[in-house]
N, C-alpha and C positions, 0 to 999 in steps of 0.2 A: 504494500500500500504506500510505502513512502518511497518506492520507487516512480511508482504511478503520479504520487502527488508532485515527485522534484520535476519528473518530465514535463508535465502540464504548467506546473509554475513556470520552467526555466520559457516555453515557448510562447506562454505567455507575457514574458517580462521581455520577450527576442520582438515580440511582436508590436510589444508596447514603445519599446525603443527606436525599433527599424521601420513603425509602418509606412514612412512617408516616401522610403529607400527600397522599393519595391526587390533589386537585385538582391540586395543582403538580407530581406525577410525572406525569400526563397532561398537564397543560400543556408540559413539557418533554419529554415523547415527543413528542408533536404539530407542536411547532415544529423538531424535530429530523427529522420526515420531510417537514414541509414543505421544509426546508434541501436534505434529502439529496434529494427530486425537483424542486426547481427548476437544483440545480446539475446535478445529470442529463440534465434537460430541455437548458437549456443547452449541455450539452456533444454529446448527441444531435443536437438539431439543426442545431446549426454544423455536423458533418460530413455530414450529411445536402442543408446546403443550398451549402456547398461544395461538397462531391462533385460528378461526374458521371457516368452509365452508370448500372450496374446495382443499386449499392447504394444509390444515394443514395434508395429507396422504404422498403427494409430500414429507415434511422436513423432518416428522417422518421416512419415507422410508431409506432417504439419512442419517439423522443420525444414524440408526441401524446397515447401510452398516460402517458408519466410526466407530463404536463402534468393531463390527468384525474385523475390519481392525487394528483398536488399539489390540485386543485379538489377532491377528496375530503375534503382533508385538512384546507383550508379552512375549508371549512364546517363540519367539526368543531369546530375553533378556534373561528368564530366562533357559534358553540349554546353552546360550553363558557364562552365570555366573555361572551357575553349573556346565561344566562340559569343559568349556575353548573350545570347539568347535568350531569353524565359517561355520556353512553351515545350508541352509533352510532342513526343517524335512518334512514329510507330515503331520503330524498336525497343521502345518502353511499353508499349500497350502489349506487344509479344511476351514480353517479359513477364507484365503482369497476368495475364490471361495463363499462360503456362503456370504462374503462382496458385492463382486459382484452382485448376486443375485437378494439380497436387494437395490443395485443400480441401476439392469437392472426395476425391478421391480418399482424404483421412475422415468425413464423412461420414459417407456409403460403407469404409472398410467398416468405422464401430456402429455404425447401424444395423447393418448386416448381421452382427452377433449377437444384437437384442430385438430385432424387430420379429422375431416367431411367437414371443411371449406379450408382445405389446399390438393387440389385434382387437381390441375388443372395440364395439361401436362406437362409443362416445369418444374413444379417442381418433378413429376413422374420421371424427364428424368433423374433430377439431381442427384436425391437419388439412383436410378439403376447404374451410372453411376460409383460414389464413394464407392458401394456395389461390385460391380465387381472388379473396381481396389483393394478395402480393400483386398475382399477375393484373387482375384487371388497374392499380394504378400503377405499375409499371407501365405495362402499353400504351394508358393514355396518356400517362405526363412524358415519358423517357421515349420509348419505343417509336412511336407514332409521328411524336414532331421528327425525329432524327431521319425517319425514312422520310416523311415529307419536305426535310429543308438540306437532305445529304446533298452535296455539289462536291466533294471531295471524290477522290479514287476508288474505283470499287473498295481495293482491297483498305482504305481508309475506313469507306462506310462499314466495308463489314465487320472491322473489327470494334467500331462503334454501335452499332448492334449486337456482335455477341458480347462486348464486355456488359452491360446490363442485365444481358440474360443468364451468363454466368454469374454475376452477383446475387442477381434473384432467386438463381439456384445453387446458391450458397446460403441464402437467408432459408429458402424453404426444407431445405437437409439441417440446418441447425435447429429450427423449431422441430421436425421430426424427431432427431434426436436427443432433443431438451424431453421432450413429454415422455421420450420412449423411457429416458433415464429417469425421469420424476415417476413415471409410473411403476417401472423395477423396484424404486428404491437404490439405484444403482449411483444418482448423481451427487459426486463427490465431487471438492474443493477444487483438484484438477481443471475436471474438467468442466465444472462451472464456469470457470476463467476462458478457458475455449472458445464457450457460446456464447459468454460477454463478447470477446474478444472480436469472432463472428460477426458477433450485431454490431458494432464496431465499426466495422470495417462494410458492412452491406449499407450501413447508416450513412456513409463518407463517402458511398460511390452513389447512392441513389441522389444524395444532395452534389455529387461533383455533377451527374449528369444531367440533373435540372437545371441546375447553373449554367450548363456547358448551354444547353440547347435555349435557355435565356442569356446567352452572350454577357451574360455577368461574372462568369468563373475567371479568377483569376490565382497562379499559384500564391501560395503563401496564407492561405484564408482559411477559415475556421474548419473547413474538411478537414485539412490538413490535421489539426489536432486530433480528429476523429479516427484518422489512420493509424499515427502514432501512438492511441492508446488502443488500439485494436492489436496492434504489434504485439505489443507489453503483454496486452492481458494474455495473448495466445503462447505469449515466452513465460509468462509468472502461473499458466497453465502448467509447461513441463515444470518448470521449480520445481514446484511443491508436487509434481508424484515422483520428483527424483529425492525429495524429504520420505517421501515414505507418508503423506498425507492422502489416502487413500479410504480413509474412513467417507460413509454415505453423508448427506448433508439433511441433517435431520429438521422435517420442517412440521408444523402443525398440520392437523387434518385439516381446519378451516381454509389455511393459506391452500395447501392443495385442493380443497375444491376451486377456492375463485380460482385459482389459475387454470385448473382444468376445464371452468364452466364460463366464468365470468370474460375472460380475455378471449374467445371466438368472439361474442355478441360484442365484446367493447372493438373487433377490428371491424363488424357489421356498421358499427356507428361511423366508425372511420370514413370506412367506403361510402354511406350514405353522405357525409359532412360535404366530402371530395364532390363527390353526385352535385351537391347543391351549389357549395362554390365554384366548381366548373363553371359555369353560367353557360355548359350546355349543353343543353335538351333534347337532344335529338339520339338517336340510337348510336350508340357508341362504345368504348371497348367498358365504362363505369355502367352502364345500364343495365350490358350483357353483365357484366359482375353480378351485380344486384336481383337480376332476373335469375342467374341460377343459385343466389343465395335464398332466395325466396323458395324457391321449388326444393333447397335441401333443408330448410328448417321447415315448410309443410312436410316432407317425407318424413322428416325426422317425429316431428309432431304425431303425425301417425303411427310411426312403426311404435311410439314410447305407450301410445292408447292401446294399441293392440298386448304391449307387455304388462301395463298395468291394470288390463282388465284379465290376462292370464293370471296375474300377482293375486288381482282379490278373488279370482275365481281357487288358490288354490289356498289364500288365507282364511276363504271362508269355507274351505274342506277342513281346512286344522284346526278352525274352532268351536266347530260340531264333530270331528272323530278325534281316534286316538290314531299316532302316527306308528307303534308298534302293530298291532291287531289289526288295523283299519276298523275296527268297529266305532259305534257312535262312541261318545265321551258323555261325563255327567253334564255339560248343558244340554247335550243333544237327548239325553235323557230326561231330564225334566223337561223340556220344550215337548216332545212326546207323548211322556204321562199326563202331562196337563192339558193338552188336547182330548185325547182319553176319557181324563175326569169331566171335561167339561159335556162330553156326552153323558147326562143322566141317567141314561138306559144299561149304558155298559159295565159288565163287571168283570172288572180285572183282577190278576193275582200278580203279584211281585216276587220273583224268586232272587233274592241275594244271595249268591256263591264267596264265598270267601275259601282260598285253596289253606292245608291246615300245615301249619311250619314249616309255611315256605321261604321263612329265612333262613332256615336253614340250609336251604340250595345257594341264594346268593350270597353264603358267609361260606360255604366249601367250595364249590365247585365255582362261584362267579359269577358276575349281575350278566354276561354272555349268556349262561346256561340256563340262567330266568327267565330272561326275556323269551329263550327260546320255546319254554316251557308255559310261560303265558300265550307264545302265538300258539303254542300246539291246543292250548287249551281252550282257546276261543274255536279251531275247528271243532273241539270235540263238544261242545255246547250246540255248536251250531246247528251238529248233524245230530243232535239229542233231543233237539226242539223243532226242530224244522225250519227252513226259511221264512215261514212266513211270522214267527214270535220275534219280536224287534230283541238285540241283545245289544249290551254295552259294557263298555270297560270305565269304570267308576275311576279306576286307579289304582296302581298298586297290585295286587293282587284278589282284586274284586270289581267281582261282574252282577250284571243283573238282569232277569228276563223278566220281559212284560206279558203275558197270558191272556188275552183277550177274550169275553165270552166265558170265563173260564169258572167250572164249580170247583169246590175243594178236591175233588178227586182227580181233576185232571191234573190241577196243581200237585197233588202227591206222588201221581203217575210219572211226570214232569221230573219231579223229582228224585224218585227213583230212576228213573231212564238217564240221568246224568249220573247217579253215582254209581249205576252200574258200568255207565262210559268211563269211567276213573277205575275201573279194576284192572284193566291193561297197565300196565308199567311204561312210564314214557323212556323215550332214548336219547341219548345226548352221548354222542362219541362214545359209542360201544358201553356206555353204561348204562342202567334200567334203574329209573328213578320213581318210586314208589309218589304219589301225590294224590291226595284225599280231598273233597270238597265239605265243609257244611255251610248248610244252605237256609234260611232262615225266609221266610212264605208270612208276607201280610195279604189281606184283600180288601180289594174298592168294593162298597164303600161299610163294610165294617167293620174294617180297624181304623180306617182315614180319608176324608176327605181331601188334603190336599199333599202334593208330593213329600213335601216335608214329613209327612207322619207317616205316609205309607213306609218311607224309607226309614227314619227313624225307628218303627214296629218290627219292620223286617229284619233291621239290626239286631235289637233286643233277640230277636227270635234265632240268628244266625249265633248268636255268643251262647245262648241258651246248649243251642246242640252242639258248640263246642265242648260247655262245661258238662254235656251230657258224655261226653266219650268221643268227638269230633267223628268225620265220613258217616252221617247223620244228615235229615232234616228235623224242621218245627217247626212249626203252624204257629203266628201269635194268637193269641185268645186270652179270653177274661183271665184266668189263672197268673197269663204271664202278665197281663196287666197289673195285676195286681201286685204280684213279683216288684213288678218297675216302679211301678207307686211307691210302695213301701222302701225297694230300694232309695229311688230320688228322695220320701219324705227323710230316711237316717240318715244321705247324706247332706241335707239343707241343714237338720237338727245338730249335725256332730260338731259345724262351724261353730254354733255356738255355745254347745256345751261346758265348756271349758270356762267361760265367760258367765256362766249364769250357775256354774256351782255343781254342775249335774254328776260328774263324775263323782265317786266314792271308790275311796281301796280298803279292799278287805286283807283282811290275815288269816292266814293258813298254817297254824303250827306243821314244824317236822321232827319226829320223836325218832330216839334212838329204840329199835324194836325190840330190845331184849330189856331193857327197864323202863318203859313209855317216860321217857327223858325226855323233854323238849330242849332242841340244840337248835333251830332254827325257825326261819318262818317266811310264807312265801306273799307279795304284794298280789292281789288279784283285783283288776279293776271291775265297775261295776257301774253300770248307766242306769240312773233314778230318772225316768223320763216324765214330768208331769202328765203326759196327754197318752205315750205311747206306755205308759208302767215302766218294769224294769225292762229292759233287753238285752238280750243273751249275748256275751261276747262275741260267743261263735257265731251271729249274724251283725253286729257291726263293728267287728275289728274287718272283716273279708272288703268292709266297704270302704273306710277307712285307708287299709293300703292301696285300695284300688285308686281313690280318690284323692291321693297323698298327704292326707290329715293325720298319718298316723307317726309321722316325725315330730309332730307338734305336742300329739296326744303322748306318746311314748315318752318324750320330754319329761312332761307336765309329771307323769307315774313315777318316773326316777326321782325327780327330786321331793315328790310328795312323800315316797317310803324312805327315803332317808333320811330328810326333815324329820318325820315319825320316828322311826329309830333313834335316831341322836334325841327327840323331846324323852324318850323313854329311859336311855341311858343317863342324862342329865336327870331324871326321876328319881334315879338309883336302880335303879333296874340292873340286872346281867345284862352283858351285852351278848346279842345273838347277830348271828348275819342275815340279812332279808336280801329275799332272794327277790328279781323283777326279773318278769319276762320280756324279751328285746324282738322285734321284730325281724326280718330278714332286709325288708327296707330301709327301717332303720338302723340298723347293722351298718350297712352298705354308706348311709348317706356321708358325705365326703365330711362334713364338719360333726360326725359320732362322736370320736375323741375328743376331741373338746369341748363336746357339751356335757360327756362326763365329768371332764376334771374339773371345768367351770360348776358342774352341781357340790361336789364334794368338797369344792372351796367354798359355797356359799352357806350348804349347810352343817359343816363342820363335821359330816361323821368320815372315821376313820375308812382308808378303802379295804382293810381288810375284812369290814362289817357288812361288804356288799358284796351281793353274788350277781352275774345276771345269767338270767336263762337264753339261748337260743337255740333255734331248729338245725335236724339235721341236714335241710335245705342249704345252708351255708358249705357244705361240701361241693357244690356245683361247682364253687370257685375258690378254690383249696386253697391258691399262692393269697389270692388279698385276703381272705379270710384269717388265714395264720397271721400274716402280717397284726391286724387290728389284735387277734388274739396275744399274741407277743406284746403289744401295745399293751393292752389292759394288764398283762401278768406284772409289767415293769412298774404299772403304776399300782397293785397290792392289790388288784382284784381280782377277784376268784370270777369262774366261767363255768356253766354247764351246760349237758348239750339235753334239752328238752326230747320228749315223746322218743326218745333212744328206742329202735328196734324195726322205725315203721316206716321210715322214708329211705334216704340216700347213704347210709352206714356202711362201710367198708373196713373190713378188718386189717386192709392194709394202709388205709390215712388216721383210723383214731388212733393211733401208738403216736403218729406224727404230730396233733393237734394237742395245742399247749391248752388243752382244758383240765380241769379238776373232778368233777363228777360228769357223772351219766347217770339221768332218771329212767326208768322202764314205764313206758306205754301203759296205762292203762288197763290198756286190752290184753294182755299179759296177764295181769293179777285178774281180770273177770274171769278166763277162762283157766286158772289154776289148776281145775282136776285133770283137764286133758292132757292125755301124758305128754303129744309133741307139743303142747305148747310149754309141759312143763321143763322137759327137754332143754326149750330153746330160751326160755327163762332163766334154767340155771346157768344155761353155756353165759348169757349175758350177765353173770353174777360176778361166773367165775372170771370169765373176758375183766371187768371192771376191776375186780379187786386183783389182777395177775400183772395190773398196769398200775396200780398204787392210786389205784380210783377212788373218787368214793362213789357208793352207790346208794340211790334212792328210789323205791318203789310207791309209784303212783295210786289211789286211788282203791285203797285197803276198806272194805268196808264191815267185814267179819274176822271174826279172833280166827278163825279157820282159814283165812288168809293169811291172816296174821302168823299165824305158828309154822306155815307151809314155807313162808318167805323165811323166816328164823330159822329154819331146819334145814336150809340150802343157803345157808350163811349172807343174807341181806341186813347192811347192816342198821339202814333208817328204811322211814316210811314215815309217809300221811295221806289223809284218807279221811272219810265221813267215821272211820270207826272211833277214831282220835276228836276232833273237831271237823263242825263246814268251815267255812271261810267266815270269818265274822269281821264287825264292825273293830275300830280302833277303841271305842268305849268296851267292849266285850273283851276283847284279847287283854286289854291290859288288867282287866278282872283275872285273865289265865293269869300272869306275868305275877300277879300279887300272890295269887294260889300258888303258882310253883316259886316264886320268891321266897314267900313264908317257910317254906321247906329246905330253901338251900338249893331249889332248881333239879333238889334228886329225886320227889316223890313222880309217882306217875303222873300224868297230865290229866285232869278233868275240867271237860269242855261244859260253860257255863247254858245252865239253861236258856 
């Protein structure tokens, strides 16, 4: 750049000095475009002859042209010094025209290796565009007078004619190759300078020839400068890729639109301005421009209608189907059903399909082999229902057929005839992949009037037959109505529970079974519902997790029984450890740990006074599991693993699991006389106590249990034979009875 800027100055300060000295302002144009194409030249071919590969034709091209260009310039100099003349000769025009040439020629060469990838319309439009306007005012300002006022030598005229038309197609190969490069992404600092350089130099011959053919041109004049930085910029071109500055020239997306869009229509404006200042009107080489600018922006106008009505023809396919299946989608479903409803006569059935752990295909095998597994399963629906039952892809892995006309029995029929189409095993690269639908059936109009409930019913109905054993249907009806009811009223009521008092925790002693010792005692929550009575845990803890209420609730349990505990020790009480049951959810939730140790800061009791319970379900995921478990052992809390015997237990992870006890099931001590169950009772006795366990039996409710467990070496239990779960007013009635004793006599649970 400060090359660029000392040249300009210097020719400017040559010109500001010498204008009145006509000789010595052309003497010092002259020597100054010698300057500026030899150090071009220079600089051109060094990269060119270093180089290797593909460009090194591109530099050498461009610097042979400036080498010519310098020999033009020569010869001028030396006419002008030998013989005091100031005027171009035609062995200068030779000169130049062969420069040309060699320019057109480094061109074509780097166009040629991108012009396969730069083909698309819009860029067709733009190059015809500024080809028509170039030519139509070249012709009529340049071309047209020259042949009308040539009186010179043939071979004079002609070379005054072709040098405009080489410059023209010099201009027209440099926009080609600007756009081709802008559209690559290809055009780097290079040769950005190039196509400056380019324009340049097509800018200084279209003004030399208008001048010429207005008898105004004289050397030394402002073209002249136009040359001389044409030079430079095509020599500061090689520079900078013989730097190794080859990186793209990164530009906004906006800029590249207007250049891409804006600049055709601003050289339309050109051509028309030119049209008008003309002053003339008659058919001529601007008109013919104009006229077939006109005829390629209608063509264009059209062909753009014709693609944007392909565009919304196939945007308004994608936002009624789905683009995997081609089936409709869920607007194109409701837009349907609600056609449907709105004939009153019709009765329809809704069949929601949901395929059952089908993530598990896209967490092994891959979202490829689901997808593929979803197209296969829309044909198998298809051919299950017939063509003529509308089906749709909801999303995901849920579909849903609409039954038209339809009683409950065809709807069941329907039914079964898809999940018998699911007994085949599908294929996916030589594997046979097992996949099960349940399918959940509401009907118009009674389950629902309008899509939303249809579809909501059918929900309810499809989860239904999941929790029934899934590759199932169910019908909604009053039953499961009522189901949902009840479900949505406990989980509206559990929000607030917590807030209005409702919760209560009980205590459950646990007795050493060979002295009925009380050694411990378990928190058991308990919902006093003003409206609904009491409610069973076992129906709204299930709703709770589902609903995510049960981090909150779970919460609230832990620091309420430990609060409790510590008011009891602080009483003078023994201290015993109270055991709280933990959730699996809340197990899991990322801030567990710290809302333990945050409780037992706040209410002072010791952690080795606290037990908590959790399910064998925490085995599903052994590494984080253990992790939290190890957590809790470091902070003095004891761990056991709830309902032991029934769920996920593996005799090769409990050795590994840093827990302290295992309680027995229940359903173990009910069914006591049966030998395998007793069997498999004592194996879990012995298992427990072989691992330095402790062990505690669930749910003791006769001495004949009682002496069965004692007699197979268990070492606690609690049970309705001992106490139910009672109130904190009631237990600490126990706490005073075995108090008064010294905590050794047997426990009696107060009336």
């Amino acid at each position: 750049m400060y090359l660029l800027a000392g040249f300009t100055a210097a020719i400017g300060c040559w010109y500001l000095i010498y204008w009145n000295d006509e000789w010595i302002r052309v003497l010092g144009s002259n020597m100054l475009q010698i300057s500026a194409g030899a150090v071009g030249a220079f600089w051109t071919l060094r990269v060119g002859l270093r180089s290797a590969g593909k460009r090194e034709a591109f530099w050498l091209l461009l610097g042979a042209g400036l080498i010519f260009n310098t020999f033009a310039n020569l010869q001028l100099l030396y006419k002008q010094l030998a013989s005091t003349v100031i005027e171009y000769s035609v062995f200068s025009y030779v000169w130049w025209l062969i420069a040309y040439w060699f320019f057109l020629a480094a061109l074509f060469w780097k166009f040629k290796r991108i012009h396969a990838r730069s083909t698309r319309a819009g860029y067709i439009f733009n190059i015809v565009v500024f080809t028509v306007t170039a030519a139509s005012a070249s012709v009529h300002f340049v071309i047209n007078p020259i042949i009308s006022f040539a009186d010179e030598s043939p071979l004079v005229n002609l070379l005054t004619v072709v040098y405009p038309l080489a410059s023209l197609s010099i201009f027209l190969f440099t926009l080609i190759l600007y756009y081709s490069l802008l559209q690559q992404g290809a055009l780097t600092k290079p040769l950005l300078y190039v196509v400056w350089g380019m324009l340049c130099q097509v800018a200084g011959d279209t003004g030399f020839a208008y001048l010429a053919q207005q008898q105004a041109q004289q050397s030394g004049q402002f073209v002249d400068v136009l040359w001389v930085l044409a030079l430079l910029l095509i020599g500061l071109g090689g520079y900078y890729a013989g730097e190794g500055q080859t990186d793209p020239v990164q530009e906004n997306e906006p800029d590249a639109r207007i250049k891409e869009s804006v600049f055709p229509y601003a050289s339309i404006a050109v051509l028309v301005l030119l049209f008008v200042v003309s002053s003339h009107w008659e058919f001529n080489a601007l008109s013919l421009g104009l006229l077939l600018l006109f005829l390629l922006i209608v063509g264009r106008q059209l062909r753009m209608m014709r693609v944007l009505n392909k565009l919304m023809g196939e945007y308004r396919y994608l936002a009624y189907h789905d683009p995997l299946t081609g089936l409709r989608n869920r607007i194109g479903f409701r837009q349907d059903l609600e056609r449907i409803i709105a004939n009153t006569e019709t009765r329809a059935g809704l069949l929601l399909i949901d395929l059952d752990r089908f993530k598990v295909i896209n967490d092994t095998l891959g979202h490829h082999a689901g997808d593929r597994i979803l197209v296969q399963t829309a044909e198998r629906l298809r051919r299950s229902v017939g063509p003529r039952s509308p089906l749709y892809r909801l999303g995901g892995d849920e579909f849903v057929i609409i039954l038209t006309d339809a009683a409950n029995s065809w709807c069941a029929a329907a039914a079964d005839r898809i999940l018998a189409a699911f007994r085949e095993p599908f294929r996916f690269e030589d594997i046979e992949i097992i996949v099960t639908p349940s399918i959940g059936i509401s009907i118009f109009p009674d389950n629902g009037c309008t899509s939303d409930d249809l579809l909501k019913y059918a929900d309810a109905a499809m989860y239904l037959a999941k929790e029934s054993g899934k590759n199932s249907f169910r019908f909604y009806d009053t039953e499961l109505h009522a189901i949902m009811a009840r479900k949505m009223k406990l989980e509206n009521e559990l929000r607030k529970a917590i807030e209005r008092a409702q919760f209560k925790l009980h205590y459950q002693p646990k007795v050493e079974l060979r002295t009925k010792r009380m050694i411990g005692m378990e928190a058991l929550l308990r919902w006093e519902h003003p409206e609904l009575g009491v409610v069973s845990p076992s129906e709204f803890i299930p709703v709770a997790e589902e609903s995510g209420q049960i981090v909150a609730i779970g919460n609230w349990v832990l620091e309420r029984a430990c609060a409790q505990n510590k008011a009891w020790q602080d009483q003078g009480y023994p201290p015993l450890c109270v055991s709280v049951n933990v959730s699996v959810r809340q197990f899991q939730h990322r801030e567990f740990l710290m809302s333990v140790h945050s409780i037992l800061q706040r209410t002072g009791l010791s952690a080795d006074h606290l037990e908590l319970e959790i399910t064998e379900s925490i085995m599903q995921n052994v590494i984080e599991s253990t992790d939290v478990l190890l957590a809790l052992r470091r902070m003095g809390i004891r761990a056991s693993i709830d309902d032991f015997g029934t769920g996920y237990s593996s005799l090769y992870i409990i050795p590994k699991l840093p827990v302290d006890t295992i309680k027995i099931d229940k359903s173990f001590i009910d069914d006591i006389d049966n030998r395998m169950q007793l069997s498999m009772l004592k194996t879990i006795i012995d298992l427990g106590l072989s691992l330095n366990l402790g062990v505690v039996a669930e749910g003791i409710e006769s001495e004949h249990q009682q002496q069965v467990l004692i007699a197979n070496g268990c070492p606690v239990g609690q049970g309705y034979l001992y106490s139910r779960p009672v109130s904190p007013e009631a237990f600490e009635e126990m706490l005073s009875a075995a108090g008064a004793s010294g905590m050794d006599r047997a426990i009696t649970a107060p009336e």
